[in-house]
C-alpha positions as CSV (number, residue, x, y, z in Angstrom):
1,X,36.4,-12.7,-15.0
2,X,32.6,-12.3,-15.5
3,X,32.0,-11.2,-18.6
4,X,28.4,-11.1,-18.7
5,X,27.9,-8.5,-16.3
6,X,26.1,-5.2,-17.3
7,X,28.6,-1.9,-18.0
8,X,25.7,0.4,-17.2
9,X,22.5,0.2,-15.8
10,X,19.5,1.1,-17.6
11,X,15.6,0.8,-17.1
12,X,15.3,-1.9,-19.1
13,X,18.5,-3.9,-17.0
14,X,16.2,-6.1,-14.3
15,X,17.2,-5.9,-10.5
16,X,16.2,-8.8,-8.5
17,X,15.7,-7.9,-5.1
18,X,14.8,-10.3,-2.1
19,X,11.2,-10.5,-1.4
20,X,11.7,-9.3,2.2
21,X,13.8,-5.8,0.4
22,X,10.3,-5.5,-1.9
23,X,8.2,-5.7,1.2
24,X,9.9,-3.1,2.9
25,X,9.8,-0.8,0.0
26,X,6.0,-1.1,-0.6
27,X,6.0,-0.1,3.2
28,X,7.6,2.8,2.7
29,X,5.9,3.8,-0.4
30,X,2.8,2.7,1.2
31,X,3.2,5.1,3.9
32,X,4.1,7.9,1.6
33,X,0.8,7.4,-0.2
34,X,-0.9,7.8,2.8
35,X,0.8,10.8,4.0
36,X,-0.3,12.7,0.5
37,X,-3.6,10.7,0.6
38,X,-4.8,11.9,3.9
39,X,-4.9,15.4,1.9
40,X,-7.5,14.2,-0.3
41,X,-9.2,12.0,2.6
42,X,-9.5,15.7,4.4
43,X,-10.6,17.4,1.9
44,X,-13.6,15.0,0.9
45,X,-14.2,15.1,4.9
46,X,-14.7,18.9,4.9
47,X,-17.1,18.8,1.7
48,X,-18.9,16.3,4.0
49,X,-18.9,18.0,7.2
50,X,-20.0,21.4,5.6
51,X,-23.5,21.4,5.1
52,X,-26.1,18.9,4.0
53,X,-25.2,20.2,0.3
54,X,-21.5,19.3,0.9
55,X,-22.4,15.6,1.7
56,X,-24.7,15.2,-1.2
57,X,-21.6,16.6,-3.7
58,X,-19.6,13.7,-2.0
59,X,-21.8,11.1,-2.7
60,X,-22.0,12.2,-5.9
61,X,-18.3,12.8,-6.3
62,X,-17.7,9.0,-5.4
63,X,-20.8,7.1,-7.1
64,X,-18.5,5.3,-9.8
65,X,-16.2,7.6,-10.8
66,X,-12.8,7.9,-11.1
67,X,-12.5,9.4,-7.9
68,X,-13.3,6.0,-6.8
69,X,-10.3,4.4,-7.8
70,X,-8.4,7.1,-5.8
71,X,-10.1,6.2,-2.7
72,X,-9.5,2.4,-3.0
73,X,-5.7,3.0,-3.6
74,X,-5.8,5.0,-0.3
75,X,-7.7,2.1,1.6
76,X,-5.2,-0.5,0.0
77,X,-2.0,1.7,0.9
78,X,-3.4,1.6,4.5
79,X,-4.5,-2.2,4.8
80,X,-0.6,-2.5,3.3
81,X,0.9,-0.3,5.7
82,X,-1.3,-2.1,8.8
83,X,-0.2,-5.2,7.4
84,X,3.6,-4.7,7.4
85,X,3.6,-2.4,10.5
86,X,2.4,-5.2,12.2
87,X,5.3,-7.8,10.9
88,X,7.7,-4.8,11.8
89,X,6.3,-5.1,15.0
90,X,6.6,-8.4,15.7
91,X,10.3,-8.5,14.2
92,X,11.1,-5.6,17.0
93,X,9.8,-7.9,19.4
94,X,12.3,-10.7,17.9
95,X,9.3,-12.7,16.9
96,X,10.3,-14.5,13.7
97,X,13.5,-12.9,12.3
98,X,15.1,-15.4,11.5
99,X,16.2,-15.3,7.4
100,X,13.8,-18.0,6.7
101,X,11.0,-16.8,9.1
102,X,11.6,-13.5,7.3
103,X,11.0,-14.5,4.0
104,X,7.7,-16.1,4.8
105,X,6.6,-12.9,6.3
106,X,7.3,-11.1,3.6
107,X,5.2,-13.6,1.4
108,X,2.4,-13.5,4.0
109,X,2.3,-9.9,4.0
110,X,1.8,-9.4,0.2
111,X,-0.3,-12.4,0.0
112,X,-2.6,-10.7,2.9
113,X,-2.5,-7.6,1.8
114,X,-4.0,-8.7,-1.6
115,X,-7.0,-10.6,-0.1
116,X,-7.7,-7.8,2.2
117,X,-7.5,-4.9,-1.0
118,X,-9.8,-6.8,-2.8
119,X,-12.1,-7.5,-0.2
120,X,-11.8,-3.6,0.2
121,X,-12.8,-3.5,-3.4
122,X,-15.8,-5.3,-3.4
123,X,-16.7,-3.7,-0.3
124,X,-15.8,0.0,-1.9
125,X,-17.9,-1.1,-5.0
């Protein structure tokens, strides 16, 4: 019998999950993100749209402020989502799901996503 086995799990007890279970749980939180986001990305629009006044207030709002930040983790949860919708896509289509074709994906799709986010960021700033 293993006795090195944990009685009860706590925060602190580490979990290793396979790269391909991570990917498809930043997916879904990803998506979640963007669900709540798109309320932010609304509101900012309607500032915008309201009068010449609104627009200016934006601008200002998102010149290097925290507000910034917010914005950017909106635009990476998308390029995220994009990236892995379009792997789920391809694994629908039985393109590549194989275990080992499936693995590589899932280390494309964070590698990816990371270029493209910081791209975003220097872009954003």
């Amino acid at each position: 019998m293993n006795t090195e086995r944990p009685v009860n799990l706590t925060f602190s007890t580490i979990i290793r999950q396979p790269v391909h279970a991570v990917a498809s749980f930043l997916h879904r939180v990803s998506g979640a993100f963007l669900f709540f986001g798109s309320a932010y990305l609304l509101f900012l629009l309607d500032r915008s749209l309201a009068s010449e006044l609104g627009l200016h207030g934006v601008r200002i709002r998102l010149d290097g402020t925290p507000e910034t930040y917010l914005l950017w983790l909106i635009l990476v949860a998308l390029i995220y989502h994009v990236v892995a919708g379009t792997k789920h896509l391809l694994l629908d289509m039985h393109v590549g799901d194989t275990h080992a074709a499936t693995v590589v994906s899932s280390y494309l799709v964070i590698i990816v996503s990371g270029v493209l986010a910081t791209l975003a960021g220097f872009w954003l700033w």
